[in-house]
C-alpha positions as CSV (number, residue, x, y, z in Angstrom):
1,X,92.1,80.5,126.7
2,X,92.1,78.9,122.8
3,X,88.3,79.9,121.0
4,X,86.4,77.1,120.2
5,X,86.0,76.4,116.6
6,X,82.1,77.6,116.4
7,X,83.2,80.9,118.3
8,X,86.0,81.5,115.5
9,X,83.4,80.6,112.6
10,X,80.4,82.6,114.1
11,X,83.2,85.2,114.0
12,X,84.3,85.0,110.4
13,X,80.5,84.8,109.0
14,X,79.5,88.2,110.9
15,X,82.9,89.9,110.3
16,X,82.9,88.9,106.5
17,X,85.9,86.6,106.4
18,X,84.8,83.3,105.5
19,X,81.1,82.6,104.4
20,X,79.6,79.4,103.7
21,X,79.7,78.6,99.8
22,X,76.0,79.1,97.8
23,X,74.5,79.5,101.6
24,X,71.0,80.8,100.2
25,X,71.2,77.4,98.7
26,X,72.0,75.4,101.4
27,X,75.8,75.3,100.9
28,X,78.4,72.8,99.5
29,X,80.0,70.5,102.4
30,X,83.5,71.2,102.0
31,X,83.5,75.0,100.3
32,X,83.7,78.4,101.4
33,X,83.5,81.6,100.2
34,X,85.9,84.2,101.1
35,X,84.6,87.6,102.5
36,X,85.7,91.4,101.8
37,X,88.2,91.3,104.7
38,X,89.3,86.9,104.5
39,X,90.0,87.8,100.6
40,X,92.5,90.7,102.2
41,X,93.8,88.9,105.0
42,X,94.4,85.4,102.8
43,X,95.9,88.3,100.0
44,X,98.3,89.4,102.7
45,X,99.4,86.0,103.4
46,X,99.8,84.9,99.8
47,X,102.0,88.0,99.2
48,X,103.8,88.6,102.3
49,X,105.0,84.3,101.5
50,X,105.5,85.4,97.8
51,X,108.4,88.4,99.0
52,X,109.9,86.2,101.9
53,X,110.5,82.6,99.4
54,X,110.1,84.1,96.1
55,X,110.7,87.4,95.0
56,X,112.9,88.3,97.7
57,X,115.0,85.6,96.5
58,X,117.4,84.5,94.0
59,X,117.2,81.5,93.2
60,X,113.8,80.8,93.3
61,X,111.6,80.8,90.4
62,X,107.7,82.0,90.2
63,X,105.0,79.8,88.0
64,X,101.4,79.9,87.7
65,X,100.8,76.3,86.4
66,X,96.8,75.5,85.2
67,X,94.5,73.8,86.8
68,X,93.9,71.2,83.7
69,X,96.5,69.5,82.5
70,X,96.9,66.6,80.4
71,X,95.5,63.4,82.2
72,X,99.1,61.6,81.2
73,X,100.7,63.7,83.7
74,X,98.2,61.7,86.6
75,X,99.2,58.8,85.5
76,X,103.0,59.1,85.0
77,X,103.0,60.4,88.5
78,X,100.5,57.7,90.0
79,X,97.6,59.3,91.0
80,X,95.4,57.7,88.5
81,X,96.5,54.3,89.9
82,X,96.4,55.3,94.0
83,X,95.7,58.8,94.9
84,X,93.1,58.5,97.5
85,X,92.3,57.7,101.5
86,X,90.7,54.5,103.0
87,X,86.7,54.5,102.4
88,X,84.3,52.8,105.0
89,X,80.6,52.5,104.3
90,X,77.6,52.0,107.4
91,X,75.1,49.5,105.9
92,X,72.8,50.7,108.8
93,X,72.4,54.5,108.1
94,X,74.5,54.8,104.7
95,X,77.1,57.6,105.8
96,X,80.9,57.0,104.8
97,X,83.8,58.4,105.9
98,X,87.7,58.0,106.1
99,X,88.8,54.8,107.9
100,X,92.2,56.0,108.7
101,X,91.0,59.0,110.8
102,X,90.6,56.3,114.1
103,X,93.8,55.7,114.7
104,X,95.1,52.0,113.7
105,X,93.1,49.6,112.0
106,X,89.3,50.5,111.4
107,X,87.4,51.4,113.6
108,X,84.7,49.3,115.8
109,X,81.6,51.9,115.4
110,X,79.9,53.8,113.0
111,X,81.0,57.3,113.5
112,X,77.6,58.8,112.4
113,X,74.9,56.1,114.0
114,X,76.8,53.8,116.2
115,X,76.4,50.9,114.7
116,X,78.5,47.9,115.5
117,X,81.4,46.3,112.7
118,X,79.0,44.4,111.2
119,X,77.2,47.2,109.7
120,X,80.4,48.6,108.5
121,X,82.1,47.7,104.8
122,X,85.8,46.8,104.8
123,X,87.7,49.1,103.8
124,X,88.2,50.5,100.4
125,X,90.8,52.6,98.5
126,X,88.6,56.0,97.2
127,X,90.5,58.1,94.8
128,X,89.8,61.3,95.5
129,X,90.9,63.2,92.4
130,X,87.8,65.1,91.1
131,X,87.0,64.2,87.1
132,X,85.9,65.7,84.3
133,X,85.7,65.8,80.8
134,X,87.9,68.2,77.9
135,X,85.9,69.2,74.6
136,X,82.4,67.7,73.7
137,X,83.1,64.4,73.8
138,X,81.8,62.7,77.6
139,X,84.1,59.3,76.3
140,X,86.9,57.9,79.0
141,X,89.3,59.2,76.1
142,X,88.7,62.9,77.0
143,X,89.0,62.6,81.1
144,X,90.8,64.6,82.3
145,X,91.5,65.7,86.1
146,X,91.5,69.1,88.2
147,X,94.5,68.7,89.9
148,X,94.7,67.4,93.5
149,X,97.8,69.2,94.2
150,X,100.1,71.5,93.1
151,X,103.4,70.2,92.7
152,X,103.1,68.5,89.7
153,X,102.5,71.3,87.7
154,X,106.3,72.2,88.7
155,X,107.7,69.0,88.2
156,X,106.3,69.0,84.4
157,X,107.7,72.7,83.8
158,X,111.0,71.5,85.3
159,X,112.5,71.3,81.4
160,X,111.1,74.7,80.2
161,X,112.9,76.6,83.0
162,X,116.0,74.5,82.4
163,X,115.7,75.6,78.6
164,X,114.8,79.1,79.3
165,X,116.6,80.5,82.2
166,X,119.3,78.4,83.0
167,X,119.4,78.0,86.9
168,X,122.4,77.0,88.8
169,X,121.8,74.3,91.2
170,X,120.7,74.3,94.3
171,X,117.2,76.5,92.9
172,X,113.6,76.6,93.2
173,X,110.2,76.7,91.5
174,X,107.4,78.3,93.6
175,X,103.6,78.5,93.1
176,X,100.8,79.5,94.8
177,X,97.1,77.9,93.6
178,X,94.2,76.0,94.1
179,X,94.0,72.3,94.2
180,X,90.7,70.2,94.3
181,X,90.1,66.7,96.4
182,X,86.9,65.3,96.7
183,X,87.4,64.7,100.2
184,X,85.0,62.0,101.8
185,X,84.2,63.8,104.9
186,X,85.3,67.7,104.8
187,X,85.2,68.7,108.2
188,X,86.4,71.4,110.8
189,X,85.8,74.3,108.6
190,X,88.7,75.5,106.3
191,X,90.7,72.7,107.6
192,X,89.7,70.3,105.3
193,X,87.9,71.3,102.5
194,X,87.5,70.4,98.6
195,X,88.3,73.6,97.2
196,X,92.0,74.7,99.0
197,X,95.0,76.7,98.6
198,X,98.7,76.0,98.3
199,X,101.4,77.9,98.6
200,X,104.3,75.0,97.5
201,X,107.6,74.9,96.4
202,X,110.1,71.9,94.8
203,X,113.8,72.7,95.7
204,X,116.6,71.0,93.0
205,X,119.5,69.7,94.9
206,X,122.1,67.3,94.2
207,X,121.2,64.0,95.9
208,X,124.6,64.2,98.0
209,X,123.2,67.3,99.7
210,X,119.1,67.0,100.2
211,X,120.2,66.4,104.2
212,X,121.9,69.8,104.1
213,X,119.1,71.7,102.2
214,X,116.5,69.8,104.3
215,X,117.8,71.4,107.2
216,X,118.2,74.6,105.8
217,X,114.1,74.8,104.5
218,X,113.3,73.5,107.8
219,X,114.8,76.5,109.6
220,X,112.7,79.0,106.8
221,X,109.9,77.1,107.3
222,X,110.1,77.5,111.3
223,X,111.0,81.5,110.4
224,X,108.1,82.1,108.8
225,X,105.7,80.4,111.3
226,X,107.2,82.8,114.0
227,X,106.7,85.8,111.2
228,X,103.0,85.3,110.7
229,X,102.7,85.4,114.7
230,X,102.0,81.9,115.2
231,X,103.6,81.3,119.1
232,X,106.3,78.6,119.6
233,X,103.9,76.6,122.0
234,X,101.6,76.6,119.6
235,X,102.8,74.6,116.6
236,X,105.3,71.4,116.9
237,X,107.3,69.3,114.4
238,X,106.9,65.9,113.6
239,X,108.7,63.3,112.3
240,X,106.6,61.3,109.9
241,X,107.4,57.3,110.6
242,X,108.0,55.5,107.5
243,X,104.6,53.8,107.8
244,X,102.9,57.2,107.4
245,X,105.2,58.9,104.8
246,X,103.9,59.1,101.2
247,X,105.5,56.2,98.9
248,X,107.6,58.7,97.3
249,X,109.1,60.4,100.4
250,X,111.9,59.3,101.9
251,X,112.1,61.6,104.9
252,X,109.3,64.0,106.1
253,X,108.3,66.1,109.0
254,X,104.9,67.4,109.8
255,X,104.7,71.4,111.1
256,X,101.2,70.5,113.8
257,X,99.4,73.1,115.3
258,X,97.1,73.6,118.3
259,X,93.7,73.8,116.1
260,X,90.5,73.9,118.4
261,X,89.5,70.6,116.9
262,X,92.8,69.0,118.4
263,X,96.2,69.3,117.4
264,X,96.6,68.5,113.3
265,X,99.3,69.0,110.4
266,X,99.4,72.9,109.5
267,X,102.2,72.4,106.9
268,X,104.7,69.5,105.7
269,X,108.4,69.7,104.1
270,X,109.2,66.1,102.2
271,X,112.3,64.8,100.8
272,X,111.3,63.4,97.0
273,X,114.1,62.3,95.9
274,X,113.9,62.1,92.3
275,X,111.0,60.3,92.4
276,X,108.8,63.1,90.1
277,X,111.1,63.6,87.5
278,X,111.8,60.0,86.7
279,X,108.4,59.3,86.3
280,X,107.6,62.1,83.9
281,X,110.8,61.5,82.3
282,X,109.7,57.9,81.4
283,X,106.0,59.1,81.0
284,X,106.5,61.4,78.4
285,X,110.4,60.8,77.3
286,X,111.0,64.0,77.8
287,X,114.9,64.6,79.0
288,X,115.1,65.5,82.6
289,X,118.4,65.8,83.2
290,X,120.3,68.8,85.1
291,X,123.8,69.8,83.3
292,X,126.7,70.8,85.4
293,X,128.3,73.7,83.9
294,X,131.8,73.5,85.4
295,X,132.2,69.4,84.8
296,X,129.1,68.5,82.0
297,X,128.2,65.9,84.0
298,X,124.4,65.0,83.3
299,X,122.0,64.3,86.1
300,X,118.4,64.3,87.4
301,X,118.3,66.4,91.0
302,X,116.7,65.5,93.3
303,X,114.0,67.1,95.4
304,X,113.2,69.2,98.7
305,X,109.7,70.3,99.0
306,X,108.0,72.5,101.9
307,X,104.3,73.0,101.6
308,X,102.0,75.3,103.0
309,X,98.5,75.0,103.0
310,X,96.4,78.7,102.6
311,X,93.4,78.2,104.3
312,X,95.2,76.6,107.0
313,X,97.1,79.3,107.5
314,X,94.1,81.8,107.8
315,X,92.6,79.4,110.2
316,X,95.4,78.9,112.2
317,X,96.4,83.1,112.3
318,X,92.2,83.8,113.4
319,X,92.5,81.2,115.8
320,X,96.2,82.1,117.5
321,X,94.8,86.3,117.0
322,X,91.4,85.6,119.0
323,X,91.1,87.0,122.1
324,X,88.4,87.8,124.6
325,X,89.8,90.5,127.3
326,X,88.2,92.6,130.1
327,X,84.6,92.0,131.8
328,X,81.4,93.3,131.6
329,X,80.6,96.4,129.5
330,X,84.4,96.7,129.4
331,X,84.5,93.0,127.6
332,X,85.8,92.9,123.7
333,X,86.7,90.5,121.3
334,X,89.7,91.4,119.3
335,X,91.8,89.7,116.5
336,X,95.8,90.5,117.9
337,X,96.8,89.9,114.1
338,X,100.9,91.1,113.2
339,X,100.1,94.2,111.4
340,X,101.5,93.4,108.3
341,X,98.8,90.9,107.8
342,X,95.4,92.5,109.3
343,X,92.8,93.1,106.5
344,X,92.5,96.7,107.9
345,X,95.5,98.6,108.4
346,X,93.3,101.7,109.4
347,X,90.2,102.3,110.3
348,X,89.3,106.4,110.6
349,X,86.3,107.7,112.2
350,X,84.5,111.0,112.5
351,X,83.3,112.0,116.3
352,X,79.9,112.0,115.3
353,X,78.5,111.7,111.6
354,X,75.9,114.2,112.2
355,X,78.5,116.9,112.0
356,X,79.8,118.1,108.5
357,X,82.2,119.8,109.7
358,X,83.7,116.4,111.4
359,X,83.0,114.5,108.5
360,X,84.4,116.9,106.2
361,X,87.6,116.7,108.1
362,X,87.5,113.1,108.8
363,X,87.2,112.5,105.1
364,X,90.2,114.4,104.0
365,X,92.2,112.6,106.8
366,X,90.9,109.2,104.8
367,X,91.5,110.4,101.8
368,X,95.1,111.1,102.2
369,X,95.5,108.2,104.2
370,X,93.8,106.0,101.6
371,X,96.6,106.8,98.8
372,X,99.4,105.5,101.3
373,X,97.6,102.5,103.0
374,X,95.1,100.8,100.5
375,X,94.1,98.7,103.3
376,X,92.5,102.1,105.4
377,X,88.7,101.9,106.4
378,X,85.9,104.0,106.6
379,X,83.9,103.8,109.5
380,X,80.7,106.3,110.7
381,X,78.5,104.3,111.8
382,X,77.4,104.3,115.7
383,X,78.9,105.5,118.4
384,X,82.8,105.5,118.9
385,X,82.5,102.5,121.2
386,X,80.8,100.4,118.8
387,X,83.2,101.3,116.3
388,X,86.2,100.6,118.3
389,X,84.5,97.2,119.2
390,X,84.4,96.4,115.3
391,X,87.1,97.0,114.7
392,X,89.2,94.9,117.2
393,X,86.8,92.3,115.9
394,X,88.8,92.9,112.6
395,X,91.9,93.0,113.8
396,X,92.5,96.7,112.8
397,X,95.5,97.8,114.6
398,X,95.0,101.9,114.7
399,X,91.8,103.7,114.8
400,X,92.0,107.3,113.4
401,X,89.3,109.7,114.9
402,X,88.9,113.5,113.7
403,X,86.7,115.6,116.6
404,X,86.1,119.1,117.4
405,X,89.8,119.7,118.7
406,X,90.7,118.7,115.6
407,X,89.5,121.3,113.2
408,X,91.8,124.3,116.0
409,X,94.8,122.1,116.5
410,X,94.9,120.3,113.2
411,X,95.7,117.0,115.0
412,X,93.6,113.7,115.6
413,X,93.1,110.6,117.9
414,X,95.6,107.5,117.1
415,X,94.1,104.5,119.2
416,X,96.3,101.5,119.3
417,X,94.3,98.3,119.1
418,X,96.4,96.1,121.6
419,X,97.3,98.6,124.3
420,X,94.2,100.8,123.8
421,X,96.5,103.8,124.5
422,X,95.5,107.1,122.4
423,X,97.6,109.2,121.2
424,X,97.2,112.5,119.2
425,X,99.1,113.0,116.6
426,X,99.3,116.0,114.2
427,X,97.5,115.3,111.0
428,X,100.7,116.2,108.7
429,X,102.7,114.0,110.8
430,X,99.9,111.3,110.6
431,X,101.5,109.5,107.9
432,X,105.1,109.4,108.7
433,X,103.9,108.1,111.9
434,X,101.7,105.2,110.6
435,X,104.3,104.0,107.8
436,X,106.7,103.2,111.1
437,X,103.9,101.1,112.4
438,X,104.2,98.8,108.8
């Protein structure tokens, strides 16, 4: 059976994934703060999507655009003028939130108090792109915006990797950042928050083939959902109707999953056209054209763009990993997550700490372990069923424990977290064994 979103976010807060931002303060609605083993797990992520679209590619091509840029760069693109979701204000107890979150047309009730229509503003486009002010000046001259999304930050860099590296077409730009919304009601924990990830990238086509290289980043999108461990009954595509697509988009399907909450958009992959590049090009007159090398023709490509959202994608991996299994004293929770993308590759115990020469042992069994796996744990404290427990609570998939047999027959205990089996497994052999597990 699926958690329940407070089980997974009691979870995360005891386990030290996800903590709630300035919490001795009363927290920020809408931020979190990433824990010890969230920062590894959202780390693992990040790079495991940087190898399979980026660097394990050749014809894609890594940026790390800033988070300021100049305010003409909103405006050429049209967020200055309409970035933002449909406000609705209760006269009765003051709340607001998103109108378009009811389903068609506004809703009949305050969501927060009840109150009937007549309490309720019509509603009323709210941008959401946070502002803020460059230099010492507070003046509407020096506005400028942290960036509600990431793409644009390609799109304006589009000219310097022409000039600088050359790319055939069809090739990519890839980035992976934060973006910033000042969302009117953040809910449902890192599902929708101010503060978020994106792991994006803008594919240059030639407009005659965007359906063919649609298709084709549809399949890689689909191929790495199944890689994270993300099960086929789990997520779902959907075609976006042309009422619901952005202005710029002529085709796009939604990537849903099965959240807790109900079933919402996990990731998206949009046909542009050459919507961004025109606009920048007439924004700032900068040439955007792409020059074929066999014919010289001049042209402006156009655009395939598949986006992942970060957080999402931790939520969606604690949520799919959960699992409660056996009964009674026998009952554990324990995070099934792929290997490859568990905070803790290894945790390794002695029996008892109470015994040097265990610990001794044990912690020349870490030691060399630690140099091979970065992501191996330390773990003495209470009994061996306790630790076990915590660790399937963090998804660790081998438990390493060094006990009495261990200091005559130089060998150790290798638990596997899903099957619970233990092996032992000679301690000069330990490594070679574990590297076939990653």
């Amino acid at each position: 059976m699926a958690p329940d979103l407070d089980t997974i976010v009691s979870l995360a807060k005891r386990r030290g994934f996800v903590f709630p931002s300035s919490e001795i303060y009363g927290g920020l609605a809408g931020a979190w703060d990433y824990g010890p083993f969230g920062s590894e797990l959202k780390y693992n992520i990040e790079h495991l999507w940087w190898k399979r679209f980026v660097s394990g590619r050749e014809d894609m091509y890594g940026i790390n655009s800033s988070i300021l840029m100049n305010p003409k760069v909103w405006e050429s693109a049209g967020h200055v003028q309409g970035f933002g979701d449909p406000l609705m204000t209760c006269a009765n107890c003051k709340n607001s939130f998103r109108a378009d979150e009811y389903g068609d047309g506004a809703p009949a009730l305050c969501s927060f108090c009840g109150a009937d229509t007549k309490s309720l503003s019509t509603p009323r486009v709210f941008n959401t792109m946070f502002a803020t002010h460059v230099g010492v000046s507070k003046d509407e001259e020096h506005i400028t915006y942290l960036r509600p999304e990431t793409a644009q930050g390609m799109f304006v860099n589009f000219k310097n990797i022409l000039d600088s590296l050359h790319p055939k077409l069809p090739f990519g730009m890839a980035q992976i950042g934060k973006a910033f919304r000042n969302e009117i009601a953040p809910r449902d924990f890192l599902f929708r928050a101010r503060e978020f990830g994106q792991m994006e990238i803008e594919y240059f086509v030639k407009e005659a083939e965007w359906e063919k290289w649609f298709e084709y980043w549809r399949g890689e999108m689909v191929g790495w959902i199944e890689e994270i461990g993300i099960s086929k009954n789990r997520f779902h595509e959907r075609e976006v109707s042309d009422t619901d697509r952005a202005h710029y988009s002529k085709r796009t399907i939604d990537f849903d999953y099965d959240f807790p909450f109900g079933r919402k958009e996990l990731y998206g992959l949009a046909y542009r056209g050459d919507y961004d590049l025109r606009k920048h090009e007439t924004g700032s007159g900068a040439d955007m054209r792409f020059t074929d090398p066999e014919t010289g023709e001049k042209f402006v490509p156009h655009v395939i763009e598949p986006t992942f959202g970060v957080d999402r994608t931790v939520l969606a991996i604690l949520c799919e990993a959960y699992a409660e299994e056996g009964s009674g004293e026998e009952k554990r929770v324990v995070l099934h997550f792929k290997p490859k993308l568990a905070p803790v590759k290894i945790a390794v115990f002695p029996l008892l700490r109470n015994k040097p020469e265990l610990v001794t042992g044990a912690r020349e069994v870490f030691q060399a372990l630690k140099g091979m796996f970065p992501s191996t744990l330390w773990d003495d404290n209470g009994n061996i069923g306790k630790r076990y427990r915590r660790q399937d609570e963090l998804g660790t998939p081998y438990c390493v424990t060094f006990d009495f047999e261990s200091i005559e027959d130089k060998a150790v205990t290798v638990r596997d977290r899903d099957t619970m089996e233990q092996e032992r497994i000679k301690v000069e052999e330990l490594p070679a064994y574990l590297s076939e597990k990653f």
